[in-house]
C-alpha positions in Angstrom: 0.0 0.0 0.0 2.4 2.3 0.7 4.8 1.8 -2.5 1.8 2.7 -4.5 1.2 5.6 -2.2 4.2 6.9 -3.1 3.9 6.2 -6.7 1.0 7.8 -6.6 2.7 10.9 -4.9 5.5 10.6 -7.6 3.1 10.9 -10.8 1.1 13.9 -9.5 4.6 16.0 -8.9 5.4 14.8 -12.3 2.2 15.8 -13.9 2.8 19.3 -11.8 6.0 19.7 -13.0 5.2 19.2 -16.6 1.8 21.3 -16.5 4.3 24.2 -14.5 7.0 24.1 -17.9 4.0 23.9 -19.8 3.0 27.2 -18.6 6.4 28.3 -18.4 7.6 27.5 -21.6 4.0 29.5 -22.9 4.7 32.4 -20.9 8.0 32.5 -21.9 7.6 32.3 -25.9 6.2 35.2 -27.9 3.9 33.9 -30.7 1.1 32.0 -28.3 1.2 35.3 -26.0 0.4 37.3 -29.0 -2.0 35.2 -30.5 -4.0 35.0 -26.9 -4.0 38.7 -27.0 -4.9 39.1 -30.2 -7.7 36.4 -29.6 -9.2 38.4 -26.6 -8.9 41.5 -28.5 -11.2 39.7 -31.4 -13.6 39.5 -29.3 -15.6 42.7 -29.1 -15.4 42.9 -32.4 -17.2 40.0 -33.5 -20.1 40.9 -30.5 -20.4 44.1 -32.3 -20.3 42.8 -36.0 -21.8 39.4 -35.6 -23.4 38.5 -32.5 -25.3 41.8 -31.9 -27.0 42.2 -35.0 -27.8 38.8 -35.3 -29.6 38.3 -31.9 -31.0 42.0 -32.0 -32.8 41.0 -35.4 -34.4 38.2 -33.9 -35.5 40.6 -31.3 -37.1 42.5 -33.8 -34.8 45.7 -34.1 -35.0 47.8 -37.0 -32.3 47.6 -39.7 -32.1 50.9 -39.4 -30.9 51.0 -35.1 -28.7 47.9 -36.5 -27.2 50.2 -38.5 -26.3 53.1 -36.1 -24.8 50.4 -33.9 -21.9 50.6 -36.1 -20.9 54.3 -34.9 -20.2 52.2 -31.7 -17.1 51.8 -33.7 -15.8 55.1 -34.0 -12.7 54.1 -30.9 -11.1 52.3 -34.1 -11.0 55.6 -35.9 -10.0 57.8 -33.3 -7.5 56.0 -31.6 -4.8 57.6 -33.7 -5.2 60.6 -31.2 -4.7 59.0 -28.2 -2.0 56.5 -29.4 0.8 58.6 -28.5 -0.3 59.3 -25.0 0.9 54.9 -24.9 4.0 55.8 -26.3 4.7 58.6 -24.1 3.6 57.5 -20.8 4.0 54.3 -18.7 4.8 50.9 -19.8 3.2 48.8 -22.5 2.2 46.3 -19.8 0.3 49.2 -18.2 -1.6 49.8 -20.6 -2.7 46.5 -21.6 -3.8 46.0 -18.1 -5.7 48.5 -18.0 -7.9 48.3 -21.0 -8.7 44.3 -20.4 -9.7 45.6 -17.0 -12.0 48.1 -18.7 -12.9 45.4 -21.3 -13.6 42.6 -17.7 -15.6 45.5 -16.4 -17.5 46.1 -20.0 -18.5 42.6 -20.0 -19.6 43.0 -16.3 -21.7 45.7 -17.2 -23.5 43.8 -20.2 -24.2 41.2 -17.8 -25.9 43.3 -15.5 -28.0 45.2 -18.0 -31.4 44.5 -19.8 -30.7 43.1 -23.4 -34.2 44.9 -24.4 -32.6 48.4 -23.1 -31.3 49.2 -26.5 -29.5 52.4 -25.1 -27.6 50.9 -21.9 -26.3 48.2 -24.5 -25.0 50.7 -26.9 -23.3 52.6 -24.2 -21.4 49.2 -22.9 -20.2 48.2 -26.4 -18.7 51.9 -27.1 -17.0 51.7 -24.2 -16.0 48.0 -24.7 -14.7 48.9 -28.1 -12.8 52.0 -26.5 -10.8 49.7 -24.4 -10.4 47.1 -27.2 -8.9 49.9 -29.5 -6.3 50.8 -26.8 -5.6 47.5 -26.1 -4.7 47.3 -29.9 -1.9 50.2 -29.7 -0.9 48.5 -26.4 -0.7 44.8 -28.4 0.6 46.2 -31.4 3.4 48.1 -29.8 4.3 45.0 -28.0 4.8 43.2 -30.3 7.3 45.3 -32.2 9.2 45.4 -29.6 9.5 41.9 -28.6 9.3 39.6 -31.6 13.0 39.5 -32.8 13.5 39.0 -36.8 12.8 35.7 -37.2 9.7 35.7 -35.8 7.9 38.8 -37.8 6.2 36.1 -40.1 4.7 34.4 -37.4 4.2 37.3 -35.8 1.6 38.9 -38.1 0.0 35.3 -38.6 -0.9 35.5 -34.7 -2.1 38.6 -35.5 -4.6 37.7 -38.1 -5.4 34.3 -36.8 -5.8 35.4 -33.4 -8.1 38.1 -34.3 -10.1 36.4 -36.4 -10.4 33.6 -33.8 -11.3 36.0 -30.9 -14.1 37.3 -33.7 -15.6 33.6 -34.4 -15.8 33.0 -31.1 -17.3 36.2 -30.0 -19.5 36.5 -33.3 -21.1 33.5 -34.5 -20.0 31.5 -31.1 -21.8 33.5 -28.9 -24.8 33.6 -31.5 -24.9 29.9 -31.3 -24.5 29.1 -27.2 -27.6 32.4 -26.8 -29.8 29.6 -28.1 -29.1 28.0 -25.0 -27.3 30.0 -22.5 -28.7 33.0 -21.2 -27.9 36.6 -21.9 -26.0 37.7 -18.9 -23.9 33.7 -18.8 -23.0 35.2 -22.2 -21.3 38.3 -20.7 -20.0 36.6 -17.5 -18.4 34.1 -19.8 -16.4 36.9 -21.5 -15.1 38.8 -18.1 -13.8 35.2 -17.2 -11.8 35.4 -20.5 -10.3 38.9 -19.3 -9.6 37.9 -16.3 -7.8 34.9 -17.5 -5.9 37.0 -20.0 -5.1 39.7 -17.0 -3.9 36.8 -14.7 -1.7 36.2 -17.7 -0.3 39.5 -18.5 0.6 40.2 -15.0 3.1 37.1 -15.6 4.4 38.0 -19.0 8.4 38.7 -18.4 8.9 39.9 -21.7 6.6 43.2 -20.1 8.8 43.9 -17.3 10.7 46.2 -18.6 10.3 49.6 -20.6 10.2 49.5 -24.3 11.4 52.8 -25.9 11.1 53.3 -29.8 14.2 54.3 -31.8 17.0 55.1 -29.6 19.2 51.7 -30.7 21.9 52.4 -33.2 23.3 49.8 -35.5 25.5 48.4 -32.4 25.2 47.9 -28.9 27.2 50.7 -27.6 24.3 51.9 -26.5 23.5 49.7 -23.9 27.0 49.4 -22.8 27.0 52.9 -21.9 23.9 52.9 -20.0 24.9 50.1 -17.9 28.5 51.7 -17.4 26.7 55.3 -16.8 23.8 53.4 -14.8 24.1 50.6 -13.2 21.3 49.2 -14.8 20.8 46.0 -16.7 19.9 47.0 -20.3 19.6 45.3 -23.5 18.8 46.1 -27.5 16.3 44.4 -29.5 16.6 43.8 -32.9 13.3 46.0 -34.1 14.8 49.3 -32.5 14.0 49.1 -29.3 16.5 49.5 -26.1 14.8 47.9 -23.3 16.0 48.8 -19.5 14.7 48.7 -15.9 14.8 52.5 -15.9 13.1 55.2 -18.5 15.2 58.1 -17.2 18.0 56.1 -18.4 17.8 56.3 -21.7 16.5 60.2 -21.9 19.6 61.2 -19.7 21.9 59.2 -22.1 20.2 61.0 -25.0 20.0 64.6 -23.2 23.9 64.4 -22.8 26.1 66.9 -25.0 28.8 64.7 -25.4 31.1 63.7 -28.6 29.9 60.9 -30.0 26.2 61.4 -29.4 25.0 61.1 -32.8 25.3 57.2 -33.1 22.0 57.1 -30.4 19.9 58.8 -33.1 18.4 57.5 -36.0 19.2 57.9 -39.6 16.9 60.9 -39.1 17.8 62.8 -36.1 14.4 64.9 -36.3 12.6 61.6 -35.7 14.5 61.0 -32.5 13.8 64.3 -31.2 10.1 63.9 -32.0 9.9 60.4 -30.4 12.0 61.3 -28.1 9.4 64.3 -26.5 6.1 62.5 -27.6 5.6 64.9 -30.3 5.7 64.6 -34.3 5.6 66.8 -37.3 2.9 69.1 -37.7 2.6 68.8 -41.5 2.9 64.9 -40.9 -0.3 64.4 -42.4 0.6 67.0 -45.6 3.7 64.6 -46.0 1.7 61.5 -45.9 -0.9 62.7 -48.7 2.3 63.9 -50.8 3.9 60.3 -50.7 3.7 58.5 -54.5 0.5 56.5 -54.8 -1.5 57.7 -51.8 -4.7 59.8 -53.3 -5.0 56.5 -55.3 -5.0 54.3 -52.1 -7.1 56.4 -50.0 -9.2 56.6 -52.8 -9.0 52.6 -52.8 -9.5 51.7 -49.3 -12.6 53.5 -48.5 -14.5 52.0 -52.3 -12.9 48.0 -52.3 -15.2 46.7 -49.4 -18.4 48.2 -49.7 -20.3 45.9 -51.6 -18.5 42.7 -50.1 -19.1 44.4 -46.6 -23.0 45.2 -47.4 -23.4 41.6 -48.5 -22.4 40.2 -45.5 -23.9 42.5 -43.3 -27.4 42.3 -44.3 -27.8 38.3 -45.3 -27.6 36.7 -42.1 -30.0 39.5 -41.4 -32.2 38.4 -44.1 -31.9 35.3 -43.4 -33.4 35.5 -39.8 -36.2 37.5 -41.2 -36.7 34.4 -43.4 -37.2 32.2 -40.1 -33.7 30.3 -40.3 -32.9 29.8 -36.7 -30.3 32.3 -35.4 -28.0 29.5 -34.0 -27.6 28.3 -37.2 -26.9 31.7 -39.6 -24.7 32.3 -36.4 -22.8 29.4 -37.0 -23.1 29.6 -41.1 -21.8 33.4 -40.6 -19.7 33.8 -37.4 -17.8 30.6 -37.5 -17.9 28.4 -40.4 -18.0 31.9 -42.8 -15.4 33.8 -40.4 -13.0 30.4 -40.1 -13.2 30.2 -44.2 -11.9 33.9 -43.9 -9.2 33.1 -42.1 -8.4 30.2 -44.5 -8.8 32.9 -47.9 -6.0 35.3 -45.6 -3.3 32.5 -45.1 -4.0 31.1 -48.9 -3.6 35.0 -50.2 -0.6 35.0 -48.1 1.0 32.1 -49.4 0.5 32.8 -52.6 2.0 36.4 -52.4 5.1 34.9 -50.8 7.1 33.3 -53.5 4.5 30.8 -54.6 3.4 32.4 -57.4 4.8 35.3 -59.9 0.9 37.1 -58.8 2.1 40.1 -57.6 -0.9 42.0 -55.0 -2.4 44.0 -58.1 -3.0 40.6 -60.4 -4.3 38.4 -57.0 -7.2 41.7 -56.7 -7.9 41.3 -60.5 -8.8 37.9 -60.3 -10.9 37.9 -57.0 -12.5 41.2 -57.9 -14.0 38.9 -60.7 -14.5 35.7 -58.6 -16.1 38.1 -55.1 -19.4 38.6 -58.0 -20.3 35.5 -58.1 -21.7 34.6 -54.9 -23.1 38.3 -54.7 -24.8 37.2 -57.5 -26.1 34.1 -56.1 -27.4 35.9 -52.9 -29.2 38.2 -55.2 -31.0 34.9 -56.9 -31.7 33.6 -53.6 -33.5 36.8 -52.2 -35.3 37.2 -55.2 -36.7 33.3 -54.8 -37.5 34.9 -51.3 -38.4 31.4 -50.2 -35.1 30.6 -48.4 -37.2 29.0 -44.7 -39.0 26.0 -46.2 -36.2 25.1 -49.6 -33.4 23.2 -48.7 -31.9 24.1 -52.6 -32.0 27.7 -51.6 -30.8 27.1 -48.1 -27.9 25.3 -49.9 -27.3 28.2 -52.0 -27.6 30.8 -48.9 -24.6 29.2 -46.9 -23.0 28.1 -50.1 -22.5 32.0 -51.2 -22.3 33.0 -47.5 -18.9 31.1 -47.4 -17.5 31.5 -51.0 -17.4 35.1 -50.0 -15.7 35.1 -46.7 -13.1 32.8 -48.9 -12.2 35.4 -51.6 -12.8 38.4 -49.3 -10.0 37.0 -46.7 -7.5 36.9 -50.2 -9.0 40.2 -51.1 -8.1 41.4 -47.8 -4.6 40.3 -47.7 -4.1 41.2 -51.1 -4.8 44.9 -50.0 -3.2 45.2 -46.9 0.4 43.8 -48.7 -0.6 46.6 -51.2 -1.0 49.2 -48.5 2.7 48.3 -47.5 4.2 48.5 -50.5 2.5 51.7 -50.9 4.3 52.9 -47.4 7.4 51.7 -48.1 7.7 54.3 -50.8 7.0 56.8 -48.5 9.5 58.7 -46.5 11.3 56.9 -43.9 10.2 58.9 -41.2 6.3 59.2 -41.6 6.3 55.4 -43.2 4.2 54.2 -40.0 2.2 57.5 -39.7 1.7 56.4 -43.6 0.4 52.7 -43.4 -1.6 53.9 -39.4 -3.5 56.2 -42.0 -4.6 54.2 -44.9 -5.7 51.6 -42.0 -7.6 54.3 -40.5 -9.1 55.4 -44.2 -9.9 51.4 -44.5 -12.0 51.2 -41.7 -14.2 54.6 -42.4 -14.9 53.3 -45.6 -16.6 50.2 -44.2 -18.2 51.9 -41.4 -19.5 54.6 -42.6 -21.3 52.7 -45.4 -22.4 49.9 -42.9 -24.2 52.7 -40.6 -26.6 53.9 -43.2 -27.1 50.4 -44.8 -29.6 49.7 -42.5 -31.6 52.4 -43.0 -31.3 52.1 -46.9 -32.4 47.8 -46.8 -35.2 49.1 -44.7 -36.5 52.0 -47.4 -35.3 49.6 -50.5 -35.5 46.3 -49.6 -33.3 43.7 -50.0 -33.3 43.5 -53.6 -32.4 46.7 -54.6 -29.5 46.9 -52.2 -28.3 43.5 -53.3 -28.1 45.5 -56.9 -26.3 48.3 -55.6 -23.8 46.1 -53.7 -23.4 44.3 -57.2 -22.7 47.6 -58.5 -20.4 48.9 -55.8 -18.2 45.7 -56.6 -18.1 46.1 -60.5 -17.5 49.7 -60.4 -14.0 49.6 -57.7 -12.8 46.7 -60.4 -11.6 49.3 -63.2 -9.4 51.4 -60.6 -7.1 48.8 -60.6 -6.2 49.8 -63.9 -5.1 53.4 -62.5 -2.7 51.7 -59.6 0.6 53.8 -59.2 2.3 51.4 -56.6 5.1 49.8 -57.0 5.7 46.3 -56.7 9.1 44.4 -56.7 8.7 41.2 -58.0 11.1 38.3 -57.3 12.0 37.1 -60.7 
């Protein structure tokens, strides 16, 4: 009895010790930390863009308030202005805690409230997408900072992954479980998640210490004079970062007069000032709309998505006002549609990564032509308008439903590569002023159209709209032919 006692004893310190360099090993490693953070900041946005329409339709709210829900997203746009403030102020970690606070405290609210008090709801999801936005800068910056060269790649596929993830599960996840979990288990279930993620964070080494933009030269001189000067343990990072226990080390180092100073600047010295106080240019934005190709891809990023975007807005609306349950357009939409979509962003990837000779411009000629056709089929199947009781026209619904998540994640990845290349031709010191902008001019394009779509389905119909997004796809197709980027391609 007692050998087996103590066998016993022996397996569950080994199980411990494997589950504690599990978690130390995951804490320890970059790409699974970003991914989780990226996953929980997914989440509002799917509530917003897939769960709250959804289940509000089924509650019988106009298209029209559906509509004005998307002005709930405005955080996304502004959060250019207080981005700096994150820079400038306190640590990255900081910051992240405290907007997945604000997001556990969001979710705390929207379990407390009446879902039928259209108002209070509104009011939780702005403030919910305020902290998500802010999280975002805080994520964003982090990971700049501490992926080292080798791990860019993977870096940006946590992103999208992640994201997308966080949006399934939050979108057509949370659309599926309200068929049999209540409302405010729905909201509880997501300040779990934050707290999880905050427990997290608060162990995350690689947040320790302060991250400071820009003051790494091309060696590591830097660092050995601040822990000569200092005392202080300090190391570079590959990205341009100089990380060290202290802030006021590195400002002291770079407020001294001495001969030599110039290799702690960048190859613009201008820029290090500016980073260096918090502040930037005050013509940055004249610079950024004098770059080669921008007009063009302003132009660009506020037309490509509206008819894709309209089209997946309003037909799992439709569909619900056809009778189809909402668990299952939910699923249909939010997860099978938004997984596809994550599928069409890693295949666009690959193929715009040596796989092909397709450079960004010829992969957006070809699914420009192939996003029509399940436009086209939606439009057949609204005007058979008998989608509830024919499984043929069901087939077609989720049939079209997914071909279009497919193409749009290419489409999607096609144009954000394009968006680089278009900042990489800007000047080196406004380059990620350049690409923040056309990001910003990408999501106004989509919201703004998406908050007077509702009211438009609801004066038009279904039909008519489905026509104009028809139209609003065909007619971005021959800019294409007017694009002034550049593209290197690898013969």
């Amino acid at each position: 009895m007692s050998n087996g006692a103590d066998k016993k004893v022996a397996e569950d310190k080994t199980s411990m010790g494997n589950l504690h360099s599990y978690l130390h090993s995951f804490t320890h490693s970059n790409i699974p930390i970003l991914t989780t953070l990226y996953f929980v900041q997914g989440l509002p946005y799917g509530i917003q863009a897939r769960f709250l329409p959804i289940y509000l339709r089924a509650k019988s709210v106009s298209l029209t308030n559906l509509g004005f829900i998307k002005l709930l997203l405005l955080p996304w746009l502004l959060k250019i202005v207080w981005a700096p403030l994150l820079d400038r102020y306190s640590s990255k970690q900081t910051w992240l805690l405290i907007s997945m606070v604000g997001l556990m405290l969001g979710s705390l609210a929207g379990a407390a409230i009446d879902e039928e008090h259209f108002l209070s709801l509104c009011v939780v999801v702005f403030f919910m997408n305020f902290f998500a936005s802010t999280q975002d800068i805080a994520v964003d910056g982090m990971a700049v900072a501490i992926l080292r060269a080798d791990e860019l790649g993977k870096g940006n596929t946590a992103q999208v992954v992640g994201y997308k993830l966080g949006s399934i599960v939050g979108g057509g996840g949370l659309v599926w479980l309200s068929d049999y979990v209540a409302w405010h288990h729905l909201f509880l279930f997501l300040s779990v998640t934050y707290l999880s993620t905050i427990v997290l964070v608060c162990q995350l080494s690689q947040l320790q210490n302060t991250y400071l933009r820009n003051y790494q030269s091309k060696s590591n001189r830097d660092c050995k004079d601040i822990e000569t000067k200092t005392g202080n343990k300090c190391e570079s990072n590959i990205n341009g970062y100089i990380r060290t226990s202290h802030t006021k080390d590195l400002k002291e180092m770079c407020n001294e007069k001495t001969e030599g100073a110039d290799y702690y600047r960048t190859a613009d010295s201008t820029d290090l000032e500016e980073k260096r106080t918090g502040r930037e240019d005050d013509w940055w934005m004249l610079q950024v709309l004098r770059s080669p190709g921008t007009g063009w891809m302003i132009v660009y990023c506020l037309l490509y998505k509206l008819g894709e975007q309209g089209a997946n807005g309003m037909f799992p609306l439709y569909l619900v006002d056809q009778g189809i349950p909402k668990g299952a357009v939910g699923m249909w939409t939010g997860v099978v549609g938004q997984g596809l979509s994550i599928v069409g962003s890693l295949l666009g990837g690959w193929l715009l990564t040596g796989h092909s000779n397709r450079t960004p411009l010829d992969l957006l000629h070809l699914t420009f032509t192939l996003r029509l056709l399940p436009i086209i089929l939606q439009m057949a199947v609204i005007w058979e308008g008998n989608t509830g009781e024919s499984l043929y026209s069901y087939g077609f619904a989720v049939a079209s439903m997914c071909l279009l998540q497919l193409v749009g994640g290419v489409i999607t990845t096609a144009t954000f590569t394009t968006m680089m290349h278009c900042s990489q031709q800007a000047p080196p010191t406004i380059q990620g002023s350049h690409y923040t902008s056309l990001a910003t001019f990408e999501v106004m394009g989509k919201l703004l159209f998406m908050t007077v779509a509702g009211s438009l389905t609801d004066f038009f119909g279904y039909f008519n709209m489905y026509v104009f997004f028809a139209f609003l796809s065909v007619g971005v197709m021959p800019l294409l032919k007017y694009c002034p980027i550049n593209f290197h391609k690898n013969e």
